[in-house]
N, CA and C atoms as an extended XYZ file, in Angstrom:
165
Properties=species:S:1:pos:R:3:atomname:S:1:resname:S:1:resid:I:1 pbc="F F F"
N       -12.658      -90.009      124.838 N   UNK     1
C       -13.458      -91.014      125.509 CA  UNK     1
C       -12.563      -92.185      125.880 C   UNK     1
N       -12.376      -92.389      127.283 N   UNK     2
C       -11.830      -93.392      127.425 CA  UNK     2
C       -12.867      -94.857      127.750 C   UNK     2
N       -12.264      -95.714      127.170 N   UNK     3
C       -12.935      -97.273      127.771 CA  UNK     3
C       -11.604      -97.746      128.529 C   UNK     3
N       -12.530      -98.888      129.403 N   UNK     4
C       -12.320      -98.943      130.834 CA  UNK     4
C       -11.235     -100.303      130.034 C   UNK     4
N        -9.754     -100.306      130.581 N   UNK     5
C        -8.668     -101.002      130.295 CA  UNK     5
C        -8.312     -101.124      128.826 C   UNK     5
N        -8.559     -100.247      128.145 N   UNK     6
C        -8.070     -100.439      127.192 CA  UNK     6
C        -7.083      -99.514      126.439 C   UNK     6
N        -5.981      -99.175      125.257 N   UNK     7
C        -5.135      -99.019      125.001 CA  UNK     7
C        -4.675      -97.254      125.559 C   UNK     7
N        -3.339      -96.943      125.760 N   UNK     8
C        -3.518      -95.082      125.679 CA  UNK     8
C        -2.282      -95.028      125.353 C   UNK     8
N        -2.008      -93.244      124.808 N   UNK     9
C        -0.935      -93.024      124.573 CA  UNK     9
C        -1.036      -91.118      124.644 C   UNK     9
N        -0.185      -91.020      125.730 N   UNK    10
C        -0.240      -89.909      126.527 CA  UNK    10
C         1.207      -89.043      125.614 C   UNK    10
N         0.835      -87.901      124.733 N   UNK    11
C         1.886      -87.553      124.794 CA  UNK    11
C         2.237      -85.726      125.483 C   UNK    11
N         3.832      -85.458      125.672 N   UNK    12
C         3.982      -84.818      126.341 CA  UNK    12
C         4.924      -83.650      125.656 C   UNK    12
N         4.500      -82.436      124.952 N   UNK    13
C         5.580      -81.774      124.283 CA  UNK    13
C         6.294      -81.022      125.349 C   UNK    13
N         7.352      -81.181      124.702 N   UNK    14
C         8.683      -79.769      125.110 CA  UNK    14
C         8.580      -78.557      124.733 C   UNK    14
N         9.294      -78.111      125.444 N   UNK    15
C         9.951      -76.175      125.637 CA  UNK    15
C        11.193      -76.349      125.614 C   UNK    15
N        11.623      -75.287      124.755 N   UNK    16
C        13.217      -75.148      124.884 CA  UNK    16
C        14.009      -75.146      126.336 C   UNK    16
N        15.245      -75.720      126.309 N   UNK    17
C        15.754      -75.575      127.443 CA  UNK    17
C        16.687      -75.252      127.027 C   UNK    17
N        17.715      -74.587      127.763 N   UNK    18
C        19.195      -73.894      127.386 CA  UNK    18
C        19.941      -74.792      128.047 C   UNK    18
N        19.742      -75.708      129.078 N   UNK    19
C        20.651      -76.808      130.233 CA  UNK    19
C        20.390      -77.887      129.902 C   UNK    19
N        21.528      -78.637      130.064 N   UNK    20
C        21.256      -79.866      130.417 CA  UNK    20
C        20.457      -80.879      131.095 C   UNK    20
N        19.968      -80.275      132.161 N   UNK    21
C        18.917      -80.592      133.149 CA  UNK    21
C        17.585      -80.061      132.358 C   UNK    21
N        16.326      -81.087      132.694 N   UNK    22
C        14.943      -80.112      132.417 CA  UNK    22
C        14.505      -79.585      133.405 C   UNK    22
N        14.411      -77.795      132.597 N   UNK    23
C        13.735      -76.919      133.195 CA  UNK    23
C        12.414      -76.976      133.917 C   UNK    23
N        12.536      -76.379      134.232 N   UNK    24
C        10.815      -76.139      135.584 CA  UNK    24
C         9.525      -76.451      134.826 C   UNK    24
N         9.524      -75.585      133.716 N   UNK    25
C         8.212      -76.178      132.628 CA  UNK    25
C         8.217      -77.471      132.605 C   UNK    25
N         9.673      -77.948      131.418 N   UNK    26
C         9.259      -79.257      131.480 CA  UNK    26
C         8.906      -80.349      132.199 C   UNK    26
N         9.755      -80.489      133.380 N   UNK    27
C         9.182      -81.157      134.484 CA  UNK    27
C         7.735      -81.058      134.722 C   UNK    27
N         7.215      -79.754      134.637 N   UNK    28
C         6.210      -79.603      135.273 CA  UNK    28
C         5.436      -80.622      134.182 C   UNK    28
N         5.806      -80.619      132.798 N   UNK    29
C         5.048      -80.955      131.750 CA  UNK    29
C         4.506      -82.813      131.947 C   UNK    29
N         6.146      -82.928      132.129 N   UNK    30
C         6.280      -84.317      132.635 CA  UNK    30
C         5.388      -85.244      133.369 C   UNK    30
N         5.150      -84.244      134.670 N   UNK    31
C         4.512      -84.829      135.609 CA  UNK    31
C         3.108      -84.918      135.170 C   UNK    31
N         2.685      -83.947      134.621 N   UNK    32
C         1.410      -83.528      134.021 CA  UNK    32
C         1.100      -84.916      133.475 C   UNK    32
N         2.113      -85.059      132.321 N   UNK    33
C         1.524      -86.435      131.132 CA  UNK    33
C         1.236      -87.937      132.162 C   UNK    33
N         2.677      -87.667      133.382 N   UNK    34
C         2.265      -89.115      134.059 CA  UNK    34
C         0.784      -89.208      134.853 C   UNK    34
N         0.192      -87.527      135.573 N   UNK    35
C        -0.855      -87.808      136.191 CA  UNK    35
C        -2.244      -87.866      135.287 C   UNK    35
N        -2.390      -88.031      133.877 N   UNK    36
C        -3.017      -87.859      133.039 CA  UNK    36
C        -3.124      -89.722      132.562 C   UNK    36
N        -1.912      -90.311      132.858 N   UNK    37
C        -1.902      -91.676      132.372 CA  UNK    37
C        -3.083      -92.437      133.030 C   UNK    37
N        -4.165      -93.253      132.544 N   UNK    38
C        -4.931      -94.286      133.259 CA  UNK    38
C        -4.594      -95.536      133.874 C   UNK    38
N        -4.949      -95.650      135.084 N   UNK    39
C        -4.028      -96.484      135.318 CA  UNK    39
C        -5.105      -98.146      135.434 C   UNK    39
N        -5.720      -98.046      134.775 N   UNK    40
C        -6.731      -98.956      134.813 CA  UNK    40
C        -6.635      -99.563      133.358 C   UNK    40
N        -5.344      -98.718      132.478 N   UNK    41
C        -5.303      -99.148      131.255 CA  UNK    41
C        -4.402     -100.314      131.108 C   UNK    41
N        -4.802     -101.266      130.020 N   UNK    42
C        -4.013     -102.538      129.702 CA  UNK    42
C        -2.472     -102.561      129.405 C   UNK    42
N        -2.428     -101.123      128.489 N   UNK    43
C        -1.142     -100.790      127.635 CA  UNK    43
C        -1.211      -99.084      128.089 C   UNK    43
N        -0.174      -98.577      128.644 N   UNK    44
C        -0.157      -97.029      128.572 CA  UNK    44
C         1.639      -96.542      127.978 C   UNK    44
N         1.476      -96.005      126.934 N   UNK    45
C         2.808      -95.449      126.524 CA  UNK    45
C         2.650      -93.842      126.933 C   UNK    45
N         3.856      -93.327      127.097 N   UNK    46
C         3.981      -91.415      127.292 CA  UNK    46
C         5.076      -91.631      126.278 C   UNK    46
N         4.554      -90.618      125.181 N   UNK    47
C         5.296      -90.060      124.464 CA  UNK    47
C         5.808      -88.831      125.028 C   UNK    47
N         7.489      -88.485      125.529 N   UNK    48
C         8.046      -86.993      125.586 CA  UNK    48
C         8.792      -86.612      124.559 C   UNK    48
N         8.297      -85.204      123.917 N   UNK    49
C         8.973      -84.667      122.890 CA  UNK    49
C         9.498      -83.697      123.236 C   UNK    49
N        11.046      -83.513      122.676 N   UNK    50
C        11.679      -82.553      123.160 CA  UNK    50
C        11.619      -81.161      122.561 C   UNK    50
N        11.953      -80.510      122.804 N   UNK    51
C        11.928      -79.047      122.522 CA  UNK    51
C        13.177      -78.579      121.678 C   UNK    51
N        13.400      -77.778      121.045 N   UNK    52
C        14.930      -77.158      120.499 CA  UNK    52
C        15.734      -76.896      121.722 C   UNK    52
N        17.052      -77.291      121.608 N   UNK    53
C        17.793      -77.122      122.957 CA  UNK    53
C        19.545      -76.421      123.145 C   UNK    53
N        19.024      -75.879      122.050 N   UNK    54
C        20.258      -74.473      121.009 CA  UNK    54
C        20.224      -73.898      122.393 C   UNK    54
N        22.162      -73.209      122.354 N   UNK    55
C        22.258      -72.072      123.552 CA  UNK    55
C        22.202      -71.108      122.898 C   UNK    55
């Protein structure tokens, strides 16, 4: 339930990646958490958590 301007905290887990760069998931994940953020909120944090990133 959201109320109207008040606090959020969007978070966003990881998938392993083998590169340096983030993979296609994650990005995709990424974008996901930012279009999920309210933007009518006072305070919005995105938590991204990374994934294991062993080759």
């Amino acid at each position: 339930m959201r109320r109207a301007g008040g606090s959020e905290a969007v978070i966003v887990l990881g998938f392993r990646n083998r590169s340096v760069k983030a993979n296609y998931l994650n990005r995709y994940r990424v974008r996901a958490g930012l279009r999920s953020q309210d933007p009518h909120a006072k305070r919005s944090v995105l938590v991204l958590c990374g994934g294991h990133g062993g080759r």
